[in-house]
Backbone as CSV, one residue per row, in Angstrom:
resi,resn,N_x,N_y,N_z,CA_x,CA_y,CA_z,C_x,C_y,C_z
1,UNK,20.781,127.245,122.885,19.846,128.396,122.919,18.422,127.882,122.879
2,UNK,17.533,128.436,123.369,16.266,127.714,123.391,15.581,128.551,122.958
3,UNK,14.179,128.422,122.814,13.378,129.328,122.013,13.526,130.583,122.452
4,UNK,13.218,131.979,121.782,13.425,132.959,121.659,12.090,133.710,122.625
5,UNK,10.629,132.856,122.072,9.826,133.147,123.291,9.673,132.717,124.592
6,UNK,10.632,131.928,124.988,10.637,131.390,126.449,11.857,131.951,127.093
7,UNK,12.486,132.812,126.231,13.627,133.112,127.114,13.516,134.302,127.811
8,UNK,13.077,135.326,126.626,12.739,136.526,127.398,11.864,136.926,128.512
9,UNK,10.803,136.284,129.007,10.286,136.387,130.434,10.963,135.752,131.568
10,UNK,11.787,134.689,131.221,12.791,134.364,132.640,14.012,135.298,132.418
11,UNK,15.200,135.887,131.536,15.805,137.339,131.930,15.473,138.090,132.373
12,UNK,13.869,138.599,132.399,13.186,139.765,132.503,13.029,139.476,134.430
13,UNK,12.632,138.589,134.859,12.884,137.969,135.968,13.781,137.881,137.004
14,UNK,14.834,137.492,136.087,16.287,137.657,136.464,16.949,138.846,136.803
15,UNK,16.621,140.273,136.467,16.782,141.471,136.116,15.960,142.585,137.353
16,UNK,14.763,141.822,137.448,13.864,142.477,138.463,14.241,142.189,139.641
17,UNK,14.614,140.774,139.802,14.847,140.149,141.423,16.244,139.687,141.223
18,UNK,17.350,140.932,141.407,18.635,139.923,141.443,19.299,138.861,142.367
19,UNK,19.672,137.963,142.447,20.043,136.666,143.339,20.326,137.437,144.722
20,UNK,19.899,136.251,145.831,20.377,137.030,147.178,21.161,135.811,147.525
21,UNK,21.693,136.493,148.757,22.320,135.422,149.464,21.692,134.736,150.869
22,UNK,21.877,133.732,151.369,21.135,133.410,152.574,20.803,134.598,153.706
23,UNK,21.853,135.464,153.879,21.405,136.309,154.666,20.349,137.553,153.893
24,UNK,20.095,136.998,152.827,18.901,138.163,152.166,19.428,139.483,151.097
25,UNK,20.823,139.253,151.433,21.693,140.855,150.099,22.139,140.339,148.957
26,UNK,22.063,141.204,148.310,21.890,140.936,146.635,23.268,139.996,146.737
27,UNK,23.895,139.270,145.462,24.984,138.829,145.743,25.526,139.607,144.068
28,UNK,26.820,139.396,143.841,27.761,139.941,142.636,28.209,140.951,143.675
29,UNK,29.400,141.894,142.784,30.457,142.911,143.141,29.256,144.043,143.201
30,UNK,30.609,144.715,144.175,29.597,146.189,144.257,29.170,146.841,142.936
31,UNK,30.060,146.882,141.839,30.140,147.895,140.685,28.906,147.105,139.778
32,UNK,28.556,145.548,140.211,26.844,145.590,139.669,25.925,146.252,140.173
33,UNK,25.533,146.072,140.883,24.388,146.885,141.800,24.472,148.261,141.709
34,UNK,25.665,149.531,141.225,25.713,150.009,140.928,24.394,150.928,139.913
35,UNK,23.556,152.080,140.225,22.414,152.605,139.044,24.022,153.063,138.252
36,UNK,22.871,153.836,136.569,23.488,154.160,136.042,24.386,155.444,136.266
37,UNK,23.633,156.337,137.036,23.772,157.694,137.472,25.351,157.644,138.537
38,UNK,25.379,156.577,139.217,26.232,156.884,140.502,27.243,155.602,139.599
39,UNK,26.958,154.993,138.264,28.234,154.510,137.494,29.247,155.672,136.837
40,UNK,28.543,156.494,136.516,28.736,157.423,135.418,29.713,158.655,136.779
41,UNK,29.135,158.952,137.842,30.140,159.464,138.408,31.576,159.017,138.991
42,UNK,31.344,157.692,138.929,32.627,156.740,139.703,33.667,156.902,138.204
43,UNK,32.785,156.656,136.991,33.847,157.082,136.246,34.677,158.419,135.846
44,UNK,33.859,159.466,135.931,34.068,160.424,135.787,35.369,161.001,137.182
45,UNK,34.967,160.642,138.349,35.879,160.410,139.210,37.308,160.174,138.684
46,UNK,37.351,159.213,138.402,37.928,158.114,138.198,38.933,158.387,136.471
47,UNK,38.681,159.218,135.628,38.807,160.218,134.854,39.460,161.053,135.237
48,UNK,39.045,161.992,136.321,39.667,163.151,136.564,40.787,163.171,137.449
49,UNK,41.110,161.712,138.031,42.355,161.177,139.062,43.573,160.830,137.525
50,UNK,42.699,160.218,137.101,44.339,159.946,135.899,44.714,161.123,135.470
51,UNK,44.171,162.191,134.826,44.495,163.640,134.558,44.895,163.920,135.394
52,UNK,44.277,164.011,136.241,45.602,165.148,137.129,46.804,164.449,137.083
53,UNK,47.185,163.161,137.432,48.471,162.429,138.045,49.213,162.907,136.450
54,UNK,48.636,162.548,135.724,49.328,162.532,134.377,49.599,164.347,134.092
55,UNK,48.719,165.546,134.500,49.073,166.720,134.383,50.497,167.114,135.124
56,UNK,50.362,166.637,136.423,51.172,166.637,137.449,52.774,165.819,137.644
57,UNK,52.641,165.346,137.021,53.595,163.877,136.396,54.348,164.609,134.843
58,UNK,53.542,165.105,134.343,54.383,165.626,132.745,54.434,166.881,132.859
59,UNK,53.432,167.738,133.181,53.619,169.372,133.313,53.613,169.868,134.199
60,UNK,53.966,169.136,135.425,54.920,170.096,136.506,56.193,169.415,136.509
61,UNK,56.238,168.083,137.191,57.410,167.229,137.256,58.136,167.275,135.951
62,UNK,57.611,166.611,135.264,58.227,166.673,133.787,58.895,165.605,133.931
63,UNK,58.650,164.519,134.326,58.702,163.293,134.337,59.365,162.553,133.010
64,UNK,58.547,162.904,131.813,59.040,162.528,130.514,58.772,163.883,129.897
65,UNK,59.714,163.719,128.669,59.342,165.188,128.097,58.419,165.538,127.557
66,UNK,58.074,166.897,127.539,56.935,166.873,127.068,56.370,166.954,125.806
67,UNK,57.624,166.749,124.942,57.347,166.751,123.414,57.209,165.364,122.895
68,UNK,57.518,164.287,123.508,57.014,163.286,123.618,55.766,162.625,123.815
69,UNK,55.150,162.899,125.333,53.948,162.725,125.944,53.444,164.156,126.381
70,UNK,52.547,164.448,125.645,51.822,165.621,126.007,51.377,166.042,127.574
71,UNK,51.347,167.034,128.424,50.190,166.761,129.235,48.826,166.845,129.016
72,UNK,48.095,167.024,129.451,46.382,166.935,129.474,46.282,168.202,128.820
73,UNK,47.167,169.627,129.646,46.854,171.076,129.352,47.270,171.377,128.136
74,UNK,48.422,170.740,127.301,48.785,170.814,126.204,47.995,170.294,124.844
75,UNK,47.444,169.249,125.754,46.390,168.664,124.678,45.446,169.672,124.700
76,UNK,44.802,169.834,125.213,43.528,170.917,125.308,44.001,172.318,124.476
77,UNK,45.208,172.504,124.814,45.527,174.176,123.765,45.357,173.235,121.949
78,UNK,45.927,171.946,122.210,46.109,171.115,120.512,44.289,171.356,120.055
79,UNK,43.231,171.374,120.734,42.091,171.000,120.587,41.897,172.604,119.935
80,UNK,42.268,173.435,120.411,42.016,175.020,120.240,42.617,175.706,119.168
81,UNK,43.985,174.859,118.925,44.848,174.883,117.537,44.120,174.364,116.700
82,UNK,43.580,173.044,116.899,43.125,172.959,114.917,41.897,173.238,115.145
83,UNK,40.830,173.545,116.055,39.910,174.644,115.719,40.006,175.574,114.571
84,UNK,41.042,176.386,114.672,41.502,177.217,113.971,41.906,176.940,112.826
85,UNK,42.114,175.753,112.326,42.761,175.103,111.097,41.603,175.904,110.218
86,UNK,41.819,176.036,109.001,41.333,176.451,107.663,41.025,174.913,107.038
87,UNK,41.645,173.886,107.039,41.685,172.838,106.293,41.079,171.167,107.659
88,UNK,40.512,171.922,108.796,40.367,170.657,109.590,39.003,170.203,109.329
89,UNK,37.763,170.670,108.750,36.679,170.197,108.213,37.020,169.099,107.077
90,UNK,38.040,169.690,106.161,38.285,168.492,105.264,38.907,167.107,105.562
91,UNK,39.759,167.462,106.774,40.196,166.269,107.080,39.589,165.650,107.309
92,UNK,38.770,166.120,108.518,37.131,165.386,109.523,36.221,164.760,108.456
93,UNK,35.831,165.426,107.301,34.886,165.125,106.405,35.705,163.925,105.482
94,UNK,36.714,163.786,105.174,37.546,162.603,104.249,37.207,161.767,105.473
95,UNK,38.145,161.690,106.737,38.452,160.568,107.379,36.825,159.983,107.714
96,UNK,36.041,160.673,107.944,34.305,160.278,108.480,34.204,159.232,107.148
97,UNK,33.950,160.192,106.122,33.052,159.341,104.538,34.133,157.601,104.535
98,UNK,35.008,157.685,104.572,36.314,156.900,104.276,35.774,155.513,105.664
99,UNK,35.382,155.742,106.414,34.936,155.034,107.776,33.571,154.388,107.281
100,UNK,32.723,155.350,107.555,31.873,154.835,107.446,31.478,154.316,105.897
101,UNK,32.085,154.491,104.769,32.106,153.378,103.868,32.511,152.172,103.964
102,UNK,33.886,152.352,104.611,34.345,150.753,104.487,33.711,150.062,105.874
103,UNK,33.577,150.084,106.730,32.859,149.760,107.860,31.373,149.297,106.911
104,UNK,30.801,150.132,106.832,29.656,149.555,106.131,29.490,148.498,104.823
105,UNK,30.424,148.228,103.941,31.042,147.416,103.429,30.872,146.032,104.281
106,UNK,31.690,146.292,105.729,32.486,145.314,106.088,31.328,144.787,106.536
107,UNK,30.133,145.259,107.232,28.751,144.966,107.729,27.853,144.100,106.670
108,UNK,27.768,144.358,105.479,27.078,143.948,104.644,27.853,142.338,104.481
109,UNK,29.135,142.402,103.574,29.521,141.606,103.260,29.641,140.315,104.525
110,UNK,30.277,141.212,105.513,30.254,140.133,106.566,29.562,139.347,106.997
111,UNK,27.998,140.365,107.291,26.837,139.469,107.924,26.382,137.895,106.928
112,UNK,26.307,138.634,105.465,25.832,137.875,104.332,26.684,136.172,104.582
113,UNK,28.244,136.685,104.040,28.710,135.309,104.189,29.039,134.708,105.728
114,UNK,28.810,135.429,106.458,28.576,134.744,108.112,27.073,133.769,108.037
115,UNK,26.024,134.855,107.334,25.196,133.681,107.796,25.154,132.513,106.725
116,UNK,26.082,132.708,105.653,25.697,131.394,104.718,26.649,130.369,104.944
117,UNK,28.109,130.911,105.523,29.069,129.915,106.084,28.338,129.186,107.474
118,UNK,27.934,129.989,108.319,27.402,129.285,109.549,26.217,128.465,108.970
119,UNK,24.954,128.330,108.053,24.022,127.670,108.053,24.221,126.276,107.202
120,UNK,25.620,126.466,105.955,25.975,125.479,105.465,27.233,125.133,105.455
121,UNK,27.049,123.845,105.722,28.313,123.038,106.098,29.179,122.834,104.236
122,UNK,28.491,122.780,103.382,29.289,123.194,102.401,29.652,124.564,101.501
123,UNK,29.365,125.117,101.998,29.902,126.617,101.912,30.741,126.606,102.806
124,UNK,30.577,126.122,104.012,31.527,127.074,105.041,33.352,126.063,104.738
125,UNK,32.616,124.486,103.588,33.995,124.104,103.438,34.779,124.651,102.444
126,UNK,33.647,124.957,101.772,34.440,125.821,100.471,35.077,126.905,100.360
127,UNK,34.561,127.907,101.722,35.370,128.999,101.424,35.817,129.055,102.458
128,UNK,35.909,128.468,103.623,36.680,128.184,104.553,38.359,128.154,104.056
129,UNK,38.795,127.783,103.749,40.193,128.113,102.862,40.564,129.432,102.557
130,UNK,39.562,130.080,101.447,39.950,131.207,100.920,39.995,132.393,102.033
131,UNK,38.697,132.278,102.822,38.477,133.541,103.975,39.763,133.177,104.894
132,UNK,39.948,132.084,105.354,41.224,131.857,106.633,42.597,132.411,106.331
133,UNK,43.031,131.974,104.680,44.247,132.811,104.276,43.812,134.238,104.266
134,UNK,42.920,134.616,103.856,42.667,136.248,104.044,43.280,136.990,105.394
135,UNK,42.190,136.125,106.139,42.409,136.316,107.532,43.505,136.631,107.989
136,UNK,43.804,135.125,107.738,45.552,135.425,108.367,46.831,136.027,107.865
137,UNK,46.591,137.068,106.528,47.442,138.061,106.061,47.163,138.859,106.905
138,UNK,47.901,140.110,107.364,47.968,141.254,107.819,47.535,142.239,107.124
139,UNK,46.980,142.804,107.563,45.709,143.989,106.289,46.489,145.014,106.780
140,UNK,48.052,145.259,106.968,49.062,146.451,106.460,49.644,145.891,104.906
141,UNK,49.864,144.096,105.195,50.454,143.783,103.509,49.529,144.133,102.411
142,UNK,47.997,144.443,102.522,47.287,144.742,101.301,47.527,146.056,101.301
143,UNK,48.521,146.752,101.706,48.490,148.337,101.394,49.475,148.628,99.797
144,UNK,50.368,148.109,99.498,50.616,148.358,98.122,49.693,147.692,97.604
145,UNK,49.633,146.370,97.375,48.837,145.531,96.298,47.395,146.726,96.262
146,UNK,46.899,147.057,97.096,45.145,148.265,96.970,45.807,149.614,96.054
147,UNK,47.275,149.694,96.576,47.714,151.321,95.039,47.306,150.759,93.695
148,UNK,48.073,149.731,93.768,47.824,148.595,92.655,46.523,148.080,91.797
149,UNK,45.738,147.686,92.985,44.341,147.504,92.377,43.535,148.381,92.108
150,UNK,43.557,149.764,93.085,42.555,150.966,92.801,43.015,152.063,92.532
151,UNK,44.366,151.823,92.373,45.354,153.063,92.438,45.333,154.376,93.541
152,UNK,45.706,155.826,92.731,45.444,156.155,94.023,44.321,157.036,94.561
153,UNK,44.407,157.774,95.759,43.133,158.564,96.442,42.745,157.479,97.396
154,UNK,41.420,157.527,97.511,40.816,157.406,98.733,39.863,155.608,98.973
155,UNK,40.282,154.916,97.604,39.944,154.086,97.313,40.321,152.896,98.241
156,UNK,41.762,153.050,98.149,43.178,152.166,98.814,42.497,151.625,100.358
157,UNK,42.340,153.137,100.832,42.344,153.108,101.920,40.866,152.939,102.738
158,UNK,39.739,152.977,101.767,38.650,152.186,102.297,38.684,151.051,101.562
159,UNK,39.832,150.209,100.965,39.411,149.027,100.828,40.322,148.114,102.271
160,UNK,41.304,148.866,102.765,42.278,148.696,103.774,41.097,148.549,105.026
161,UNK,40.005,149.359,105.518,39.316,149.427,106.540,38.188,148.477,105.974
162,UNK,38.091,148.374,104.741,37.165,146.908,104.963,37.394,145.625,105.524
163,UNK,38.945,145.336,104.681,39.216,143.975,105.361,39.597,144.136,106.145
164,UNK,40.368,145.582,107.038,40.435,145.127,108.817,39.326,144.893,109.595
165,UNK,38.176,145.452,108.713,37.123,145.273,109.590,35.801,144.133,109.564
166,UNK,35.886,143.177,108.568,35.301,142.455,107.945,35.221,141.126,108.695
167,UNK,36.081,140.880,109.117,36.354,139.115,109.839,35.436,139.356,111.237
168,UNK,35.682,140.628,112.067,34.925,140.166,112.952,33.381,139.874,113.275
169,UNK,32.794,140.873,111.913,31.483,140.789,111.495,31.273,139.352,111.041
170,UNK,31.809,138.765,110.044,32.248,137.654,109.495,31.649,136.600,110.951
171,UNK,33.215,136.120,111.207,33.043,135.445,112.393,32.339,135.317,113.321
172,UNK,31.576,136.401,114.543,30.661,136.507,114.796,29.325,136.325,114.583
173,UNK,29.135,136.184,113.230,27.770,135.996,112.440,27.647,134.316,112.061
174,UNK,28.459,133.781,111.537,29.051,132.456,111.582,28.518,131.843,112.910
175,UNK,29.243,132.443,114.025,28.754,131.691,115.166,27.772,131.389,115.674
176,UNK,26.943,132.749,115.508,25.727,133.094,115.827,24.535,132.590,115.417
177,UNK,24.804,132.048,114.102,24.206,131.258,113.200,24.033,129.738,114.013
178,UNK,25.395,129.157,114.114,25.681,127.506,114.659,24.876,127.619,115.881
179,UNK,24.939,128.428,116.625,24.247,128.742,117.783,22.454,128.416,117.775
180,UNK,22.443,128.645,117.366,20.696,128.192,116.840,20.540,126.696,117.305
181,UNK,19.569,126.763,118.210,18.682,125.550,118.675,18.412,124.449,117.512
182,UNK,18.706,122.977,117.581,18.482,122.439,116.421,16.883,122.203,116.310
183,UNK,16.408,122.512,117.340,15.220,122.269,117.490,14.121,122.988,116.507
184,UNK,14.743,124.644,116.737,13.625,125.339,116.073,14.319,125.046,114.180
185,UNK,15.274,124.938,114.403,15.565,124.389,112.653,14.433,123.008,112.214
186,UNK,14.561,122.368,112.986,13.589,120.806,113.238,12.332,121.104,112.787
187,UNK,11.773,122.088,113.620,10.224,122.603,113.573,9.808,123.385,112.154
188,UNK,10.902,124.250,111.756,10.662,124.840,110.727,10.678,123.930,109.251
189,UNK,11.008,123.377,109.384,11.260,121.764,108.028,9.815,121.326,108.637
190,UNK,9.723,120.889,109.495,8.370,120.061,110.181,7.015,121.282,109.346
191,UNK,7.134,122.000,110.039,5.771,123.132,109.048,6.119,123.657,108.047
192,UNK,6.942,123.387,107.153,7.212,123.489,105.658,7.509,125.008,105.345
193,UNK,8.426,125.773,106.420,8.660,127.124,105.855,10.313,126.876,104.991
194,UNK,9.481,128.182,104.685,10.915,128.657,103.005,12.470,128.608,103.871
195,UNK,13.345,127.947,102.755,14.551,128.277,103.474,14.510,130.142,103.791
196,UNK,14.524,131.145,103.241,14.388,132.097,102.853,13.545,132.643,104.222
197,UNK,12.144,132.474,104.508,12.026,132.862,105.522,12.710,131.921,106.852
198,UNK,13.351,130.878,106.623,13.781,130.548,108.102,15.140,131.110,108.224
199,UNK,15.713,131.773,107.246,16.970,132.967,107.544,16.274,133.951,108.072
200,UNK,15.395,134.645,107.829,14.825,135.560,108.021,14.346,136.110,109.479
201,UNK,13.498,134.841,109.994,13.007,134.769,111.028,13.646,133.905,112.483
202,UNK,14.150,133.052,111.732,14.726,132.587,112.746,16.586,132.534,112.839
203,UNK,17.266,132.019,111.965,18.524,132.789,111.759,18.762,134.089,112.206
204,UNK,18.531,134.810,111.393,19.054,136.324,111.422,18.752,136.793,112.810
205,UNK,17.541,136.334,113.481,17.307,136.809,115.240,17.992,136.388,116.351
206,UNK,18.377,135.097,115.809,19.151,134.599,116.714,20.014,134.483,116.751
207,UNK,21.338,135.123,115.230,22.832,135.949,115.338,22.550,137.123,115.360
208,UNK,21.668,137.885,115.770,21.758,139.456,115.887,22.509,139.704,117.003
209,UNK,22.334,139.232,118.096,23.472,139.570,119.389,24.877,139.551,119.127
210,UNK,25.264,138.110,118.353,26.390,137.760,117.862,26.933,138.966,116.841
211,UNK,26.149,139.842,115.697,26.144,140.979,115.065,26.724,141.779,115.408
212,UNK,25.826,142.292,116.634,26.330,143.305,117.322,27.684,143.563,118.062
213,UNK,28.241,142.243,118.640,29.256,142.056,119.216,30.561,142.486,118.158
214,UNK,30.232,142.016,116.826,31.205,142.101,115.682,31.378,142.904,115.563
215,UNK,30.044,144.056,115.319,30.208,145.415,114.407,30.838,146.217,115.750
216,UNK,30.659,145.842,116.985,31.682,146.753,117.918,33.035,146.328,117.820
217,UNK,33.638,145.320,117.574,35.001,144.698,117.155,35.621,145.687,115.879
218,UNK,34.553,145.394,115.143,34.473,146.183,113.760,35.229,147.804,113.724
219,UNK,34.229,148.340,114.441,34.311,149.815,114.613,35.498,149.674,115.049
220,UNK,36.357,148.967,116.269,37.530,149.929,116.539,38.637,149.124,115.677
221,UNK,38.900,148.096,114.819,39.583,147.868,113.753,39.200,148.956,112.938
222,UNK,38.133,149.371,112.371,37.924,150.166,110.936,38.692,151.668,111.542
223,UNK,38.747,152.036,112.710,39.363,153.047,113.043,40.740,152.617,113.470
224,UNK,41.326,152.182,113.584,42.573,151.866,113.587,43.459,151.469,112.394
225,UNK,42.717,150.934,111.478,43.031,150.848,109.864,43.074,152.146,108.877
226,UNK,41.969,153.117,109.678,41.687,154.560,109.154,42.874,155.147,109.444
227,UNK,43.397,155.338,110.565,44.495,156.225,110.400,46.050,155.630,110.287
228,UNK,45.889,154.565,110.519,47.337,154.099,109.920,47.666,153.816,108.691
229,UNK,46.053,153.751,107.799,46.189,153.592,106.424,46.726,155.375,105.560
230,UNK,45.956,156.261,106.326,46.240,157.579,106.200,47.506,158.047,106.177
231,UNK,47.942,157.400,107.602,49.745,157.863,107.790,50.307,157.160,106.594
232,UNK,50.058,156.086,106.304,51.431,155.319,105.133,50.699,156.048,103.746
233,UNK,49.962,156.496,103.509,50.024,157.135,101.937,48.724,158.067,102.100
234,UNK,48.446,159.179,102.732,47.162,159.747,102.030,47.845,161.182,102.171
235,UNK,47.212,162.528,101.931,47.294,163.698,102.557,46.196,164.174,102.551
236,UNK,45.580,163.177,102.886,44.314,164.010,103.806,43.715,163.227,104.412
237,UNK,42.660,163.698,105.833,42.571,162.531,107.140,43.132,162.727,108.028
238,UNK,42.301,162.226,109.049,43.043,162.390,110.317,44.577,161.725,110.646
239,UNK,44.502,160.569,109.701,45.748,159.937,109.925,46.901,160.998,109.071
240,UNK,46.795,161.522,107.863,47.369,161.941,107.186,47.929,163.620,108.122
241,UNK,47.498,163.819,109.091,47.098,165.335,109.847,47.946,164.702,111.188
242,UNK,47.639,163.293,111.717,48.697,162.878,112.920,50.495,162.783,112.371
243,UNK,50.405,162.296,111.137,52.052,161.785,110.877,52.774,163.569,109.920
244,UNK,51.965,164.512,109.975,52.344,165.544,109.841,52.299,166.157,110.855
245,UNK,51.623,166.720,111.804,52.134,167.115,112.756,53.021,166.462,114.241
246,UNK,52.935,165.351,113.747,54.440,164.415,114.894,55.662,164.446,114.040
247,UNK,55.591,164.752,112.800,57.053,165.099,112.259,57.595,166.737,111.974
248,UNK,56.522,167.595,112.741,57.117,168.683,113.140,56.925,169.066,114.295
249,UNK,56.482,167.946,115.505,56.615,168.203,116.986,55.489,168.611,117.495
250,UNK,54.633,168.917,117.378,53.378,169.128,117.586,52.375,168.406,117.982
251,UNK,53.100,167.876,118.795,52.369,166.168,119.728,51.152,166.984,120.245
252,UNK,50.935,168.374,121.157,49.627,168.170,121.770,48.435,168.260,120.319
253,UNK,48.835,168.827,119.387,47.649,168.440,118.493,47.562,167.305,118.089
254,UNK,48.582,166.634,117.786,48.316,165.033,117.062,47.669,164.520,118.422
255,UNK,47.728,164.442,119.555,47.624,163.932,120.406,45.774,164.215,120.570
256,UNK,45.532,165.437,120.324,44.512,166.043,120.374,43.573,164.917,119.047
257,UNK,43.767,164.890,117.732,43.372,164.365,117.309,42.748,162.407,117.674
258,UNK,44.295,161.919,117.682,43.453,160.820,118.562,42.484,160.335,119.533
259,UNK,42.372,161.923,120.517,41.653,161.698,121.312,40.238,161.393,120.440
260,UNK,39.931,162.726,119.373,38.703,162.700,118.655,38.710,160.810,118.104
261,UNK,39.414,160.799,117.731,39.168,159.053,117.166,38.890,158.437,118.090
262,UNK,39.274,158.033,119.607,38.739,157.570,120.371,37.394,157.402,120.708
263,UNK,37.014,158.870,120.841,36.011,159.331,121.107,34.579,159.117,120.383
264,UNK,35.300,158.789,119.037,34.197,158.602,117.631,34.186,157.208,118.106
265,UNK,35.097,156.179,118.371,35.198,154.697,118.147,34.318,154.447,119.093
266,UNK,34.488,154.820,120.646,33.756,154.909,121.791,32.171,155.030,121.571
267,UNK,32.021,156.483,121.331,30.565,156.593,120.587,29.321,155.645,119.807
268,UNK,30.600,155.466,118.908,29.713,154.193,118.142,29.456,152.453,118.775
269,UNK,30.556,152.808,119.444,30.525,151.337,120.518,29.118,151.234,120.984
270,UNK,28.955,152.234,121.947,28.474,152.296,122.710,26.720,152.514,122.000
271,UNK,26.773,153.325,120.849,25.684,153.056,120.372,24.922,151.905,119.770
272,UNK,25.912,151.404,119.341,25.382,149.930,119.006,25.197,149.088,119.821
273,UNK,25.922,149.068,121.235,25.099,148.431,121.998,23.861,148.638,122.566
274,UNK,23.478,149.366,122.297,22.309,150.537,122.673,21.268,149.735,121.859
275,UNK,21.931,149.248,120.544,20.982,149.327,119.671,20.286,147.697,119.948
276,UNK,21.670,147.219,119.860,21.610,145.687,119.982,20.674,145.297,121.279
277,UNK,20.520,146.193,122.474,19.902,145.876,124.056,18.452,146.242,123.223
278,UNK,18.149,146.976,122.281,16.678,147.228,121.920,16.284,146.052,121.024
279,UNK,16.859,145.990,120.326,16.506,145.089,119.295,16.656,143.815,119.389
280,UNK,17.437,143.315,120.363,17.584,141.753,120.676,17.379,141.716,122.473
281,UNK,16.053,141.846,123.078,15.730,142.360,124.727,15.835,140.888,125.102
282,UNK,15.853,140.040,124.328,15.220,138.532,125.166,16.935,138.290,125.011
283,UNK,17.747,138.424,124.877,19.334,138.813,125.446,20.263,139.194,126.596
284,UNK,20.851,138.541,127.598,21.650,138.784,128.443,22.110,139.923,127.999
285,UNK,22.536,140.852,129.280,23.303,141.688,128.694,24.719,141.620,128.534
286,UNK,25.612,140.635,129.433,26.398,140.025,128.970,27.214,139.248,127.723
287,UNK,26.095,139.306,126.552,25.980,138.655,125.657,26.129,140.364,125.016
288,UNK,25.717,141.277,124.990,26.139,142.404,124.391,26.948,143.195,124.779
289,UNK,27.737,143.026,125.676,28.713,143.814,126.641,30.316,143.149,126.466
């Protein structure tokens, strides 16, 4: 990686005049050159071809049954059913708080010992051990041992979406760290700045891309830990609301629900890359994508 101020005016470069080819046309696939406007319809297109095949395929043909695999139209009445729920704010409101705690958890803790494992080689031997066995347990086996430690409610199960979601913040930040030019480490010893500000200023800017990449890893572990932690012990949550209504058949609402989780996981994806393209510009976008 090279300095941080020499990089961003040659991307910026790169971006304005994309590569041609001898005969003078841009070169890459069509779907680069692509604006955003005529991306956004190819998908949407492209959206509305799988629905139908899949409407057409389960709720006319009936291909598979349909208490199994919903169609599209069934899902949409599921969306109109728990509208109506008396009790679907509470679910929405548990499963949200329950997320975005342990997710945020997983952000803090992660970044912290990412950047102190990546900047020292004896930290990263020391707990290199303890984090790797972590790692490599399955964060469904910490689901009794968390009844155990926090007993029960809602505790269990944001400590379940921390550690699914923790390593990739972790790891990512770690890297992002090693990644650093030895050079500008060189320079900063050379003009006598604080360890403290050379995390600050130069560390922390130059794993922020690496950050970002995590906390999108992050998000769709912490939602995938959310409701499977829900289904094995909560009654309340979205997960706790899917493994009750698939055990009385009611697939287009459960079905309906996942979509909303998707949709939340998606969201936040996508915002954070948003965030990460503002806040780290002297960045490929490749590097956030």
């Amino acid at each position: 990686m090279t300095s941080i101020g020499a990089t961003g005016p040659r991307l910026d470069t790169v971006r304005d005049e994309p590569p041609t080819t001898m005969e003078g046309g841009p070169t890459g696939s069509w779907w680069e050159r692509l604006d955003r406007r005529t991306t956004a319809v190819v998908l949407a297109i492209e959206a509305a071809l799988i629905l139908l095949v899949w409407q057409v395929a389960i709720g006319v043909l009936q291909l598979v049954n349909p208490v199994f695999l919903p169609p599209p139209s069934r899902i949409l009445e599921g969306f109109g059913t728990l509208a109506a729920r008396d009790d679907i704010l509470q679910h929405l409101g548990t499963s949200l708080w329950v997320w975005i705690l342990g997710f945020t958890l997983a952000v803090v803790v992660g970044v912290v010992l990412g950047v102190l494992t990546g900047a020292s080689i004896p930290v990263e031997r020391l707990s290199s051990p303890v984090l790797w066995t972590i790692y490599a347990t399955p964060w469904l086996a910490y689901r009794p041992l968390s009844v155990v430690w926090f007993g029960f409610g809602l505790a269990p199960i944001v400590f379940l979406v921390f550690i699914a979601s923790l390593f990739p913040v972790l790891l990512n930040t770690a890297a992002g760290v090693r990644s650093v030019d030895p050079s500008l480490l060189q320079a900063s010893r050379v003009f006598g700045i604080s360890r403290l500000r050379t995390y600050r200023s130069i560390l922390l800017p130059s794993a922020l891309p690496f950050v970002i990449v995590g906390m999108r890893q992050s998000a769709v572990m912490a939602t995938i830990s959310l409701i499977v932690a829900e289904m094995m012990g909560s009654s309340v949550g979205l997960g706790a609301l899917v493994g009750i209504l698939t055990s009385r058949y009611q697939t287009g609402q459960a079905f309906a629900l996942v979509v909303i989780a998707v949709l939340w996981t998606v969201i936040i994806g996508q915002l954070l890359k948003a965030i990460g393209q503002r806040v780290a510009p002297w960045q490929t976008d490749a590097r956030l994508s």
